[in-house]
C-alpha positions as CSV (number, residue, x, y, z in Angstrom):
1,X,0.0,0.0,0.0
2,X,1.5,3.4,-0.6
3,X,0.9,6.7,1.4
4,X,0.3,9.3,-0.9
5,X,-0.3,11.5,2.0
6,X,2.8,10.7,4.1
7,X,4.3,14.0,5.3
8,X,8.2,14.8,5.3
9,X,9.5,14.2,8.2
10,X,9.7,16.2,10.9
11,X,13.8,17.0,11.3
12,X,13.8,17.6,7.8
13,X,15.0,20.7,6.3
14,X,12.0,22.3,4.5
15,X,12.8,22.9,0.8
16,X,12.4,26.1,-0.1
17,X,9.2,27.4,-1.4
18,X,9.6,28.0,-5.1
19,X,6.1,28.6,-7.1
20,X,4.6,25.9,-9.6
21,X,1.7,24.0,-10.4
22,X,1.0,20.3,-8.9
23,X,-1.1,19.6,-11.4
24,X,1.5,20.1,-13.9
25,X,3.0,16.6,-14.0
26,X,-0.8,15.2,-14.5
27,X,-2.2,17.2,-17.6
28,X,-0.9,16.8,-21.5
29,X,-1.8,19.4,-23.6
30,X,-2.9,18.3,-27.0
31,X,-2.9,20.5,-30.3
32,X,-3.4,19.5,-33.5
33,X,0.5,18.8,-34.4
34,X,2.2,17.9,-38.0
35,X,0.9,15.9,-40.1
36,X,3.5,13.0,-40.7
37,X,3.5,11.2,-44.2
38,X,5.5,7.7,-45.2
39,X,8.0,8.4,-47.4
40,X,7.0,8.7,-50.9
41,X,9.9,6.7,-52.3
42,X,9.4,3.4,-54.7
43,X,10.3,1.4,-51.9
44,X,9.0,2.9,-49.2
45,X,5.5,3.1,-50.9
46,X,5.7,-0.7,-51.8
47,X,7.1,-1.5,-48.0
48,X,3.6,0.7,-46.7
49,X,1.2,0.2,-49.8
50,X,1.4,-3.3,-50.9
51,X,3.6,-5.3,-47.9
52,X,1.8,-4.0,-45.0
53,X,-1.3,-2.9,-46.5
54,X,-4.1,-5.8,-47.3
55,X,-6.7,-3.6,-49.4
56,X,-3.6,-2.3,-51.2
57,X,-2.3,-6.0,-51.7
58,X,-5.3,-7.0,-52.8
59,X,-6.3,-4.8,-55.3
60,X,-2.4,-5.3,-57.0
61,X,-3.1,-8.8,-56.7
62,X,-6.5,-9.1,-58.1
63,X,-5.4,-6.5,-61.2
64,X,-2.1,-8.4,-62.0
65,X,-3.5,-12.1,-61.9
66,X,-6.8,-11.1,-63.8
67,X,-4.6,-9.6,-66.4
68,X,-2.2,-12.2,-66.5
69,X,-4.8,-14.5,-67.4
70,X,-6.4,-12.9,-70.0
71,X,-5.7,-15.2,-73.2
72,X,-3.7,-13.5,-75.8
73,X,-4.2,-12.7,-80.2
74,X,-1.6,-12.7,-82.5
75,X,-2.5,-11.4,-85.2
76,X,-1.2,-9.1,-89.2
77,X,-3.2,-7.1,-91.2
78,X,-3.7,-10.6,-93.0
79,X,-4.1,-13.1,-90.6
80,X,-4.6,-14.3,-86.8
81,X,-1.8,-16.9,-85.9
82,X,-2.1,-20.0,-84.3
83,X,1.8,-20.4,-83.8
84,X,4.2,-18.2,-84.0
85,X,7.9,-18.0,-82.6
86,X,6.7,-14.5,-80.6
87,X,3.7,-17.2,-78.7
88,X,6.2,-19.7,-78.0
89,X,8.2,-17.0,-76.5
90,X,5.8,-15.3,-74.4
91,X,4.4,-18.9,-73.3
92,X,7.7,-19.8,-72.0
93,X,9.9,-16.8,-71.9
94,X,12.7,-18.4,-69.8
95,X,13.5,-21.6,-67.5
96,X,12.2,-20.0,-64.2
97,X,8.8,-18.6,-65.7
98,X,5.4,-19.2,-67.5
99,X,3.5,-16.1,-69.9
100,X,1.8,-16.0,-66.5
101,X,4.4,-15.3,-64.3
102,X,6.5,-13.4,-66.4
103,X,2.9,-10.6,-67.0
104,X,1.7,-10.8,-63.5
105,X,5.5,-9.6,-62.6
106,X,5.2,-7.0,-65.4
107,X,1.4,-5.9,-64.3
108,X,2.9,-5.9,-60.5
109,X,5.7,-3.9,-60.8
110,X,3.5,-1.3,-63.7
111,X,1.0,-1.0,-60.2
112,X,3.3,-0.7,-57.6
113,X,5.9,1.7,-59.4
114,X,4.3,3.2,-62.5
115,X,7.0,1.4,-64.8
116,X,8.0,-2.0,-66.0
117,X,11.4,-3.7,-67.6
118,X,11.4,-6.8,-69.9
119,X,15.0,-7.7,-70.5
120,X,15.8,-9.7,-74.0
121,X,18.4,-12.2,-73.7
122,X,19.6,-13.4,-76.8
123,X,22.6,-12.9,-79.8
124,X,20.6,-12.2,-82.9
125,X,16.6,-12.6,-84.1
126,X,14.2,-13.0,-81.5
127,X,15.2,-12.9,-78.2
128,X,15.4,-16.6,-76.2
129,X,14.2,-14.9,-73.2
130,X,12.7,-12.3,-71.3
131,X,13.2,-11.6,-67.7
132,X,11.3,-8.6,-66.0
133,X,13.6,-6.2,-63.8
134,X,12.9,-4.9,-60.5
135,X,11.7,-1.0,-61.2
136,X,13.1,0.1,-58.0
137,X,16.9,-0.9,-59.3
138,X,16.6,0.7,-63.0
139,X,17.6,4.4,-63.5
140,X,17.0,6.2,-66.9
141,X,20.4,7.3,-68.2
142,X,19.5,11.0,-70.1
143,X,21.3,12.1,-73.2
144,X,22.3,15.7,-73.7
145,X,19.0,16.4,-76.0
146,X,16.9,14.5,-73.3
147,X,16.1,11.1,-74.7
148,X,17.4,7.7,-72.7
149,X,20.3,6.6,-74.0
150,X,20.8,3.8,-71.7
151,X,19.3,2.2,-68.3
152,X,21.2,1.3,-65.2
153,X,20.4,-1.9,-63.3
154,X,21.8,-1.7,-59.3
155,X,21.9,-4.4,-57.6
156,X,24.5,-5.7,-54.5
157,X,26.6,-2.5,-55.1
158,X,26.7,-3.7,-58.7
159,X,25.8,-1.7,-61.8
160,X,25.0,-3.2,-65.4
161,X,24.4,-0.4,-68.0
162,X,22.2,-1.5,-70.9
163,X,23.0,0.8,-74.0
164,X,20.2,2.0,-75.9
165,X,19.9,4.0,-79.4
166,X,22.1,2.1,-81.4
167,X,19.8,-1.2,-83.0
168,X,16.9,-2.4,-81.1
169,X,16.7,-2.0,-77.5
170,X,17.4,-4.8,-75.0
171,X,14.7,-3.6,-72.6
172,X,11.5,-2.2,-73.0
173,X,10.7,0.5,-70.9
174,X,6.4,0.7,-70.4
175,X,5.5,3.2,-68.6
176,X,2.0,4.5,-67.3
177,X,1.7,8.6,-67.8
178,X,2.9,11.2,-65.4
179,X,2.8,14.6,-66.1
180,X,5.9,15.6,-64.7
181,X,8.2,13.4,-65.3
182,X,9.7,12.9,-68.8
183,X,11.5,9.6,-68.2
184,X,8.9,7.5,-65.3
185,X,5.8,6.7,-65.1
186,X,2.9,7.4,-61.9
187,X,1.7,4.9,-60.5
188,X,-1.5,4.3,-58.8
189,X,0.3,3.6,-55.3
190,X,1.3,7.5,-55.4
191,X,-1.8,8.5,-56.2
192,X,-3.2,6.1,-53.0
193,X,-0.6,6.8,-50.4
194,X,-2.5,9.3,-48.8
195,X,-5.1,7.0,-48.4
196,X,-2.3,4.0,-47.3
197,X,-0.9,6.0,-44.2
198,X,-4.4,7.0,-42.9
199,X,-5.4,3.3,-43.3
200,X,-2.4,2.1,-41.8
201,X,-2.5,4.2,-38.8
202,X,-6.5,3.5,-38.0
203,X,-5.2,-0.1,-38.2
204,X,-2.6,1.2,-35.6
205,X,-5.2,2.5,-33.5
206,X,-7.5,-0.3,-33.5
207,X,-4.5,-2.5,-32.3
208,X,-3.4,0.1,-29.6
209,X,-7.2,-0.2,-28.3
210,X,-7.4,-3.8,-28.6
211,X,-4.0,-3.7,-26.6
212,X,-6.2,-1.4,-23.7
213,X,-8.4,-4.4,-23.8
214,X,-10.4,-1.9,-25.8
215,X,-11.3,0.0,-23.1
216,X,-11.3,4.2,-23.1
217,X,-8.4,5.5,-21.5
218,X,-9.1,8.0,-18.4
219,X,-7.6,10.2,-15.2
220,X,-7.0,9.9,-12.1
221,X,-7.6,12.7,-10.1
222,X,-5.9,13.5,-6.5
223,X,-8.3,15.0,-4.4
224,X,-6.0,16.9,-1.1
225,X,-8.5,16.5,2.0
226,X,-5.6,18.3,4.1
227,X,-4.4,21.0,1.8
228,X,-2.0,19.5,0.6
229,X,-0.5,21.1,-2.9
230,X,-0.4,18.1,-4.5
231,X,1.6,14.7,-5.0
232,X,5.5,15.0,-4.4
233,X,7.6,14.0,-6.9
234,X,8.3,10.2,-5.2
235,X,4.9,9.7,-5.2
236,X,4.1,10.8,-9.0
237,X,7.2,8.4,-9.7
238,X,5.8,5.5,-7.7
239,X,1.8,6.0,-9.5
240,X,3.3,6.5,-13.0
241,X,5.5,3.0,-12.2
242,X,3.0,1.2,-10.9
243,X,0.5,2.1,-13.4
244,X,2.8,1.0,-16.1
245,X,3.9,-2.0,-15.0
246,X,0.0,-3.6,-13.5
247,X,-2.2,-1.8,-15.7
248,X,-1.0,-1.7,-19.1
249,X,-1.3,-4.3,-21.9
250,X,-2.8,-6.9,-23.0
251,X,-2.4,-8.9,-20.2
252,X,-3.4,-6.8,-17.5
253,X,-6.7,-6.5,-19.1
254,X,-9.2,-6.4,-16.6
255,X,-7.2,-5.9,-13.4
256,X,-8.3,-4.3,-10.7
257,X,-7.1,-1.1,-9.8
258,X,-6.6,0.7,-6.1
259,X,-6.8,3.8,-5.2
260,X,-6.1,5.4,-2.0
261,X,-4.8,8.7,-0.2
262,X,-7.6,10.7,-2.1
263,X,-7.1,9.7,-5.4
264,X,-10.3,9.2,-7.9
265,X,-10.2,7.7,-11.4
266,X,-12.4,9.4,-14.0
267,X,-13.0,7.3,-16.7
268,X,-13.1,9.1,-20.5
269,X,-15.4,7.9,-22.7
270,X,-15.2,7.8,-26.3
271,X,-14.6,10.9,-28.3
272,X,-16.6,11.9,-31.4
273,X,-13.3,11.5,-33.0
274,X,-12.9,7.7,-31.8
275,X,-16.4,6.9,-32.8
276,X,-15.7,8.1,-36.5
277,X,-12.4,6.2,-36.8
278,X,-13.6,3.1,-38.2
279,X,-15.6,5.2,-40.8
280,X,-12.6,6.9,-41.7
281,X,-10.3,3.8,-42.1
282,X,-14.0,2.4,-44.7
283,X,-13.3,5.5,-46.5
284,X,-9.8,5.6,-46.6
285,X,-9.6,2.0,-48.1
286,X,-12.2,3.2,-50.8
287,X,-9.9,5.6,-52.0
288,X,-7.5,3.2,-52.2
289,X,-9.4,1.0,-54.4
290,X,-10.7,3.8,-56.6
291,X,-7.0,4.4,-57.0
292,X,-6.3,1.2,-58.4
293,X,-9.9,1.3,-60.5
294,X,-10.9,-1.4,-58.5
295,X,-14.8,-1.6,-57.5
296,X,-14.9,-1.3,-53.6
297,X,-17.4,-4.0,-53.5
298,X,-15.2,-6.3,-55.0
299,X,-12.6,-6.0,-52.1
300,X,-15.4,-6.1,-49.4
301,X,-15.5,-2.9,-48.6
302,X,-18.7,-2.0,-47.2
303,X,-20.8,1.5,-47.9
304,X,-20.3,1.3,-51.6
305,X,-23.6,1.2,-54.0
306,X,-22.3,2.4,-56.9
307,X,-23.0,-0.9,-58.9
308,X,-26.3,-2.8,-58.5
309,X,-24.7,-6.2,-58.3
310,X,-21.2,-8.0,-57.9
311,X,-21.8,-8.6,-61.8
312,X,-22.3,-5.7,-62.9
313,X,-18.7,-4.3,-60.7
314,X,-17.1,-7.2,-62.1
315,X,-18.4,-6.1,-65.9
316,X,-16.4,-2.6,-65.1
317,X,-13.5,-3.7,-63.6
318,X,-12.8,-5.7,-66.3
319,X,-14.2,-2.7,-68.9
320,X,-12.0,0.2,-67.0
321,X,-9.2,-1.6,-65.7
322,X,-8.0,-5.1,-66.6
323,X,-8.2,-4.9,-70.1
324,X,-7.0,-1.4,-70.7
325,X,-4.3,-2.6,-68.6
326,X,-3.6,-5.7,-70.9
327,X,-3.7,-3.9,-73.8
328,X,-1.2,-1.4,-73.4
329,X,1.4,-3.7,-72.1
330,X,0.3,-6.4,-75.1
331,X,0.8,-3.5,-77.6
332,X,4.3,-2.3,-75.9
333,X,5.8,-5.4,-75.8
334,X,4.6,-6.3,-79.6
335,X,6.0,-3.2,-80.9
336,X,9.1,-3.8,-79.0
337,X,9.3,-7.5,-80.7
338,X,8.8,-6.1,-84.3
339,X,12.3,-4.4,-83.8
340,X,13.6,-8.1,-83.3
341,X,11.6,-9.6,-85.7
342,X,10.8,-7.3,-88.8
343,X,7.1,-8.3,-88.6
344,X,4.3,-6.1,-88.2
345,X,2.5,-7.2,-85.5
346,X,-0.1,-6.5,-83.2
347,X,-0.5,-8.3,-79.6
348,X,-3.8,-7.7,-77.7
349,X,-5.8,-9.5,-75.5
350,X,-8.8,-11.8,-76.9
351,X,-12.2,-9.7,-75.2
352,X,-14.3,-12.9,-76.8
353,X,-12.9,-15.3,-74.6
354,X,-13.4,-13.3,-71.2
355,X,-16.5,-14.4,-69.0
356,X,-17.3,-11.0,-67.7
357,X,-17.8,-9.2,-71.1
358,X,-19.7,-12.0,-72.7
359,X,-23.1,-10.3,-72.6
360,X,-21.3,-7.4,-73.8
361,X,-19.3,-9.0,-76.5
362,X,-22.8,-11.0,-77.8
363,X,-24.6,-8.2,-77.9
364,X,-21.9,-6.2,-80.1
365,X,-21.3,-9.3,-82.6
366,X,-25.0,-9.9,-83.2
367,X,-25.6,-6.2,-84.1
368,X,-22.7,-6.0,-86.6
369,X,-24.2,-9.1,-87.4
370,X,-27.4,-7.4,-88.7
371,X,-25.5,-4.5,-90.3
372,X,-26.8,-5.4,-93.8
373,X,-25.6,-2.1,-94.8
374,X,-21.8,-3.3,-94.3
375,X,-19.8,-5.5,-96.0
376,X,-17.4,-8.6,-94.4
377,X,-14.6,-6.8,-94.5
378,X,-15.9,-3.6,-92.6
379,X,-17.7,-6.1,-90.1
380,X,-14.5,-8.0,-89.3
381,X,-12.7,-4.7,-88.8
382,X,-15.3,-3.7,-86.4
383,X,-14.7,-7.1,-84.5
384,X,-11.1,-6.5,-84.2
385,X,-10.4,-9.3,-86.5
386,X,-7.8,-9.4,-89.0
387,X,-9.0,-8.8,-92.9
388,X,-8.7,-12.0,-94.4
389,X,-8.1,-15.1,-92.4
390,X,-6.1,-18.0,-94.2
391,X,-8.1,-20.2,-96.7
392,X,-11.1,-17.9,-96.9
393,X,-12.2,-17.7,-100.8
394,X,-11.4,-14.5,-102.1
């Protein structure tokens, strides 16, 4: 038992009297502060965004693999190909990879960074094999009028220089758009991490609580029935250690607490502001999603009604996100192989052979269908499909 109220003793020198307030060690003044932001590096936005972040990891994940997936066309101005060296490639485009891999890599690092390397291996023709590179170790190397005219790969202190300019390019460089930047692309983690650091530190919050045994925190209050100032300095020392060491965690939820020597606890409830901090971690992992273009419904978010049904937000995030995705990194990476291969190609995803657009797609066949007033040529242009497919009379 301590006594608070235990008087010096009575040889004692009294101290000398020097003005200040006892209730100085007990009250914290609270402003409004600093806001404090994550680093917006590539690494430390991946580290906050995507490694500790699960509606961030999620919607990367759900993007890349459904992309990945998406079957591919090879096709000319003549004809649609059923094998071709550039689909043997890309279906096994080295020893340690699949087509899906190697694309869910590039669609990964295109999310998290805003760029994407594919490395060709290979003496002359066609490469033998592509290997994505981590975004976070290539630097663009500028010549004097502003184009690349290499890229620099660092790894374990190491730096490989790949020379462009001169004949084709060994890496292809896909970028998403970013108006500032001549040479890198903006990704959609920038664009979230706002919305990352105010989810991440509700999460925070809700584990500090939990840790409280998700109780409200509150004060305890000496009341002097003597006149006495207030608690000396011993006694603050001894209440502030005690309190710490029997009261705090997890697994001192629930233990008793006793007070004596005119002290009161007061408990605090919860604040407006504690109330709305589960609504603002909801909101704060919509806006990641919206972000990434993916439907908040999809992720389990709840408060969204923006789409009627799970089908109809699977419709558009396929419409808005996977497949514009898809093609612009199909197109890149066929334009890239033309320089290898002479052809003219073009690489895009196959929109028939997708589940979620197959209302869309039937709907848009049969009324080019009906188009009396166009010929076959003008219909299959319409279709995406190539003018004349081998063997057709004509």
């Amino acid at each position: 038992m301590f006594d608070f109220l235990k008087r010096p003793d009575a040889g004692r020198a009294a101290p000398p009297e020097a003005k200040a307030s006892a209730a100085g060690r007990v009250i914290a003044w609270q402003g409004a502060g600093r806001v404090v932001w994550s680093p917006r590096d590539v690494v430390s936005l991946t580290r906050a965004g995507f490694l500790g972040n699960p509606v961030g990891f999620r919607a990367v994940r759900l993007i890349a693999e459904a992309a990945a997936a998406l079957p591919l066309v090879l096709q000319d101005r003549a004809r649609r190909y059923e094998a071709h060296p550039v689909l043997d490639l890309l279906a096994r485009p080295n020893g340690a990879q699949g087509r899906a891999e190697l694309l869910e890599a590039v669609y990964g690092q295109m999310l998290l960074t805003g760029n994407a390397y594919v490395e060709a291996v290979g003496a002359e023709g066609l490469p033998q094999e592509l290997h994505v590179l981590r975004s976070d170790r290539m630097s663009v190397v500028p010549g004097p009028d502003g184009w690349p005219v290499a890229y620099e790969y660092h790894v374990n202190g190491r730096k490989h220089r790949f020379a462009v300019g001169e004949g084709v390019s060994p890496v292809c460089h896909i970028k998403s758009f970013h108006p500032q930047d001549d040479h890198y692309g903006f990704s959609a983690l920038q664009a979230a991490a706002s919305a990352i650091d105010v989810h991440n530190s509700a999460s925070r919050w809700s584990k500090a609580l939990l840790d409280n045994a998700a109780r409200p925190s509150g004060a305890i209050v000496y009341k002097s029935a003597d006149g006495q100032a207030g608690l000396s300095q011993d006694q603050y020392d001894r209440l502030v250690s005690e309190m710490e060491s029997q009261h705090q965690g997890a697994r001192n939820a629930g233990r008793p607490m006793l007070l004596e020597g005119g002290l009161d606890w007061k408990p605090m409830g919860f604040s407006p502001s504690d109330m709305e901090f589960q609504k603002t971690k909801e909101s704060a992992a919509r806006e990641i999603a919206v972000a990434f273009g993916v439907p908040p419904m999809i992720l389990g978010i709840p408060g969204d009604a923006t789409y009627a049904n799970y089908q109809e937000a699977n419709r558009a995030f396929y419409r808005l996100t996977v497949v514009p995705l898809a093609a612009r990194v199909a197109s890149a990476i066929a334009n890239w192989l033309e320089d290898f291969t002479g052809e003219e190609l073009d690489l895009h995803p196959d929109l028939d052979q997708i589940p979620a657009l197959a209302e869309e797609r039937e709907a848009q066949w049969r009324r080019i269908s009906a188009a009396a007033f166009l010929s076959d040529a003008e219909k299959r242009a319409l279709l995406g499909l190539p003018v004349q497919e081998v063997g057709d009379a004509g």
